[in-house]
C-alpha positions in Angstrom: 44.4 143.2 159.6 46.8 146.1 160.3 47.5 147.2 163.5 46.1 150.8 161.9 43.2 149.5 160.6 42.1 147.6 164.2 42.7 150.9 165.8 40.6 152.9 163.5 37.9 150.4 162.9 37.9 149.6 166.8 37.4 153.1 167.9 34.3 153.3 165.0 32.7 150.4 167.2 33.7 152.4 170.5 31.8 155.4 169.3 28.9 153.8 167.8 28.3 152.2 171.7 28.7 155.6 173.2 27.0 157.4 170.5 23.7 159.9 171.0 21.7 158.2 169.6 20.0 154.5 170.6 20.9 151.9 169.0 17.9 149.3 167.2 18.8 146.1 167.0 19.3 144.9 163.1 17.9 142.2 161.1 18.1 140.8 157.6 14.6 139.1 158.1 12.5 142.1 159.9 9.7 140.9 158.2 8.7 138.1 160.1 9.7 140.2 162.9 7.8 143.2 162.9 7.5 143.8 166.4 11.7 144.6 166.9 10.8 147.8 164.6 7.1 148.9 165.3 5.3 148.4 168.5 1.7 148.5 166.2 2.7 145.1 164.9 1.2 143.4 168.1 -1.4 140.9 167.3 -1.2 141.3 163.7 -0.5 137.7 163.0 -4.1 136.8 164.7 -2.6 134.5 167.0 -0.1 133.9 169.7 3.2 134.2 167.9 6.9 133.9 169.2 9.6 134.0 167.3 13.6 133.9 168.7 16.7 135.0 166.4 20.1 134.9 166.5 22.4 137.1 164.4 26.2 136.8 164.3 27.7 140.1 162.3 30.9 140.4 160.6 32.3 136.7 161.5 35.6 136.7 162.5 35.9 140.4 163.1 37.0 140.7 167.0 34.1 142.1 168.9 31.9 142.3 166.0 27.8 142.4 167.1 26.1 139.8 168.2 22.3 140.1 169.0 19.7 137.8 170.5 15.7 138.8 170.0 12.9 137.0 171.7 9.4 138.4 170.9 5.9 137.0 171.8 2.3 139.1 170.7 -1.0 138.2 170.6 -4.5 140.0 169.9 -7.1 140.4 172.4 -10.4 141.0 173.3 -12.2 140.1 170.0 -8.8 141.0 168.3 -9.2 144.8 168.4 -6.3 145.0 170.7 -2.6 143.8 170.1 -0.2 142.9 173.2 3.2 141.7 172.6 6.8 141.5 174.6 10.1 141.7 173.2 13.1 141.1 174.6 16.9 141.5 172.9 20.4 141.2 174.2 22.4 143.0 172.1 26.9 143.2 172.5 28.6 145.6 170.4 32.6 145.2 171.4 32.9 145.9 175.0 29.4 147.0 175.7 26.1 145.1 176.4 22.7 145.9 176.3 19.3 144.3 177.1 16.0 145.3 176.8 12.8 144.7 178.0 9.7 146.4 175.7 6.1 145.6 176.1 4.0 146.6 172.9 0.2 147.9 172.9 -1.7 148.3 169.8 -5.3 148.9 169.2 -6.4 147.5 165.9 -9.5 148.4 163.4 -10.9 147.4 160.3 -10.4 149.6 157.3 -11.4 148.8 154.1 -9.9 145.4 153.4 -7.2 145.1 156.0 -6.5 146.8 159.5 -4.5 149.9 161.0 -3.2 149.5 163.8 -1.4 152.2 166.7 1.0 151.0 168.8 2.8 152.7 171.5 5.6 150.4 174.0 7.5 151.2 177.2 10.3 149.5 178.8 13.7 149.7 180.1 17.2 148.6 178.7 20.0 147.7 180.8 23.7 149.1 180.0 26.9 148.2 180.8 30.4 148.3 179.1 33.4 146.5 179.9 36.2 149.2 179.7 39.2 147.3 181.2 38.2 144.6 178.2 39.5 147.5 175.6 43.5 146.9 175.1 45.1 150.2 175.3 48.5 151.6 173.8 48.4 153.3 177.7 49.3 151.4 180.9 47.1 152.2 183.3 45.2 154.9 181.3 42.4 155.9 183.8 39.4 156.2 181.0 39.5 152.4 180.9 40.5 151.3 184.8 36.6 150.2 186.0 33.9 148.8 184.1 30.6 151.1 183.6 28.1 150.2 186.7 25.1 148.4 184.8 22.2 150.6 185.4 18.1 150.6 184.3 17.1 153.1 181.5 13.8 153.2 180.5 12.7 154.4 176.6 9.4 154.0 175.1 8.2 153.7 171.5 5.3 154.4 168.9 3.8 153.1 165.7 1.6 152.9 163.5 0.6 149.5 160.8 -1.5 148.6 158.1 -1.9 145.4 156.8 -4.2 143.6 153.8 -4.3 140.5 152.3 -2.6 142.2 149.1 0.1 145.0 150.9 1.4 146.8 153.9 3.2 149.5 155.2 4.5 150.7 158.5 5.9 153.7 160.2 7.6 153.9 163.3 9.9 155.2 166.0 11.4 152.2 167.6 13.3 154.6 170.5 12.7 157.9 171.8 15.2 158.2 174.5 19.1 158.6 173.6 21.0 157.0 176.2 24.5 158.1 176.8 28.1 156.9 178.5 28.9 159.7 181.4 31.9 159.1 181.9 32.5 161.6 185.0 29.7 159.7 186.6 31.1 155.9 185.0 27.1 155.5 184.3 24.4 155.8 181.4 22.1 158.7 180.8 18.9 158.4 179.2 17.6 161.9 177.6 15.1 163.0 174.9 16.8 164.9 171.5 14.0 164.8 168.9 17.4 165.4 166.2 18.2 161.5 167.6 15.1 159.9 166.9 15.5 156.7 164.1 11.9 157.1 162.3 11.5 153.6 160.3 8.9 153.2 157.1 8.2 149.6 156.1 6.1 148.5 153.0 6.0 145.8 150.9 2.8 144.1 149.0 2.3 140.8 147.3 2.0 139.7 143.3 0.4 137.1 142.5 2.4 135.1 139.6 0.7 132.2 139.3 -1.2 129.4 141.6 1.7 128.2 143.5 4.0 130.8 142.9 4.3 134.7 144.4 6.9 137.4 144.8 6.6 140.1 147.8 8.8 143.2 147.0 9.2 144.7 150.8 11.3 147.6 151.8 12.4 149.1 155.1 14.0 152.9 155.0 15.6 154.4 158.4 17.1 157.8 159.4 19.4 157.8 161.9 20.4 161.1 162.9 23.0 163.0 160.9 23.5 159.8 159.3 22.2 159.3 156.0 19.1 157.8 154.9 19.7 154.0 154.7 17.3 151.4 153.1 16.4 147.7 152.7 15.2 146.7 148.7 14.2 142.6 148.9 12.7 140.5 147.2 10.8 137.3 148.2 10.1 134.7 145.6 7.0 132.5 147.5 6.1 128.6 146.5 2.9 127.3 147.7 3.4 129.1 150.9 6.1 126.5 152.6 9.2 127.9 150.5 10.5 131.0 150.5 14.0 132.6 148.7 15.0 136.0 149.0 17.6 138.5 148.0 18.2 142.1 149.0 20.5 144.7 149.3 21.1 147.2 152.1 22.5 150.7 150.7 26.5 151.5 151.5 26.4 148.0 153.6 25.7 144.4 152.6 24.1 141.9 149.9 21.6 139.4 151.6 20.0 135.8 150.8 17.5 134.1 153.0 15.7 131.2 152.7 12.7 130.3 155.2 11.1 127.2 155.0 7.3 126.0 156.9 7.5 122.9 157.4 3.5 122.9 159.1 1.6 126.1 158.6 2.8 127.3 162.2 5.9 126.4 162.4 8.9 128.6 160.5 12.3 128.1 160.0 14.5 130.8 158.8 18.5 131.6 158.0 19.8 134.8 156.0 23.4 135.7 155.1 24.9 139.0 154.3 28.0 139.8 152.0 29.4 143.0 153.1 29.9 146.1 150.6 31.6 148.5 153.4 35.0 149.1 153.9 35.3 146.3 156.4 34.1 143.8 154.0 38.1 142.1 153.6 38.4 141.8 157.3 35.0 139.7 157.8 33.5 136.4 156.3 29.9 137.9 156.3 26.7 137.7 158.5 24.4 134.7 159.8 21.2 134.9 161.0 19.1 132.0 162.4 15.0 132.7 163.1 12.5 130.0 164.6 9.1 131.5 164.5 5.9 129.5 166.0 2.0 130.4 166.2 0.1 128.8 168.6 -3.6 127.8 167.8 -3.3 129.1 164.8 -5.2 127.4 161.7 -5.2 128.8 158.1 -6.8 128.1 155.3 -5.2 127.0 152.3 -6.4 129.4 149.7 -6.0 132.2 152.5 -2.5 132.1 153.4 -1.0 134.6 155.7 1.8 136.6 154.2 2.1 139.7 156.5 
């Protein structure tokens, strides 16, 4: 890559750490997942569920994103209440994040599925690694001490609906900005309603034949001035145990997955992503890794469980 082009492309990255607005971790296979976007998602799999991912962005692009996402919900008392945890490390060049967000959702029937409202609250830890950053500067001041790592708390709200047959989702995943003070060398946390990332999921199932289903799902954020961005997939389903999809995420990246259940709680899942952004020459794509297990949980084989 050009020496012009790292400068440009590594000062985009800069910004987007120290940008208004919080950053939301991102995933090619959000929908087995659900509780890293919406906080009503708790207990909607009717049993305790953990899943752990690992996504590797732009491989072979120096200081590209890497992100780690450990999230464990359950339903309680008779089901009408969700709980759930979610953890996520996430490094973006020189700067690091970690959060902590615990998830609350109360849950009731309606009509042939359940709506569920979620709310979450939590903290993230910041910290960025100025004298990494390789300047053209000896000795410029801006980058002589690392950022002191500090506790921000940020809370979020939802709400989900889920049948047998479809679902949908909306959601606010962050309301606190958080933002590098550089006079201070800390992180603030503040509240700009212009900065808040609402997300609307949906996606429903179609029955092709016996063994064989496709689930069309979408997931459409706004990001501040940015513009509206949005995941188009499309899962083809075998007998439950097998499923192959393919997507595309606008001004950004093609995407395949496969997931594959080997027992009816166990999954195992892998996506890749084929850039469409300007960066796409520099980069030789995205991997993502997902192990999702259900504890205790049992279902029946003409009732499978596909949201």
């Amino acid at each position: 890559m050009k020496r012009e082009q790292l400068i440009l492309t590594g000062c985009a990255m800069l910004l987007s750490t120290l940008g208004f607005a919080q950053h939301t971790p991102l995933s090619t296979q959000y929908l087995f997942n659900g509780l890293l976007i919406n906080p009503a998602y708790a207990g909607s799999r009717d049993a305790l569920t953990t899943t752990l991912s690992y996504r590797r962005q732009w491989v072979g692009f120096e200081g590209a994103p890497t992100t780690q996402v450990l999230s464990v919900h359950s339903p309680l008392n008779a089901r009408k209440l969700g709980l759930g945890l979610i953890v996520h490390n996430d490094r973006i060049g020189v700067s690091r994040e970690t959060g902590f967000m615990s998830n609350y959702a109360y849950r009731m029937r309606l009509g042939d599925g359940k709506l569920a409202f979620g709310l979450g609250a939590g903290v993230n830890l910041m910290q960025a690694d100025w004298t990494a950053v390789r300047t053209v500067t000896p000795g410029d001041v801006e980058f002589a001490a690392d950022s002191r790592s500090v506790l921000r708390p940020n809370f979020s709200a939802g709400a989900y609906y889920s049948s047998h047959t479809w679902f949908a989702g909306l959601s606010i995943p962050y309301f606190l900005s958080q933002r590098y003070d550089a006079a201070t060398n800390t992180w603030a946390a503040y509240n700009d309603a212009g900065q808040y990332q609402p997300m609307l999921t949906a996606g429903f199932l179609v029955n092709v034949e016996r063994d064989i289903k496709l689930k069309p799902s979408m997931l459409v954020r706004k990001a501040g001035a940015e513009k509206v961005q949005a995941d188009l997939n499309l899962n083809f389903i075998w007998r439950g145990v097998l499923w192959l999809g393919a997507g595309y995420r606008t001004d950004d990246a093609f995407n395949l997955s496969l997931q594959v259940l080997p027992s009816k709680q166990f999954t195992v899942g892998y996506s890749y992503d084929m850039a469409t952004n300007a960066i796409r020459t520099y980069q030789q794509g995205t991997h993502e890794v997902m192990l999702q297990y259900e504890f205790g949980f049992h279902v029946k084989a003409k009732d499978p469980r596909y949201f």
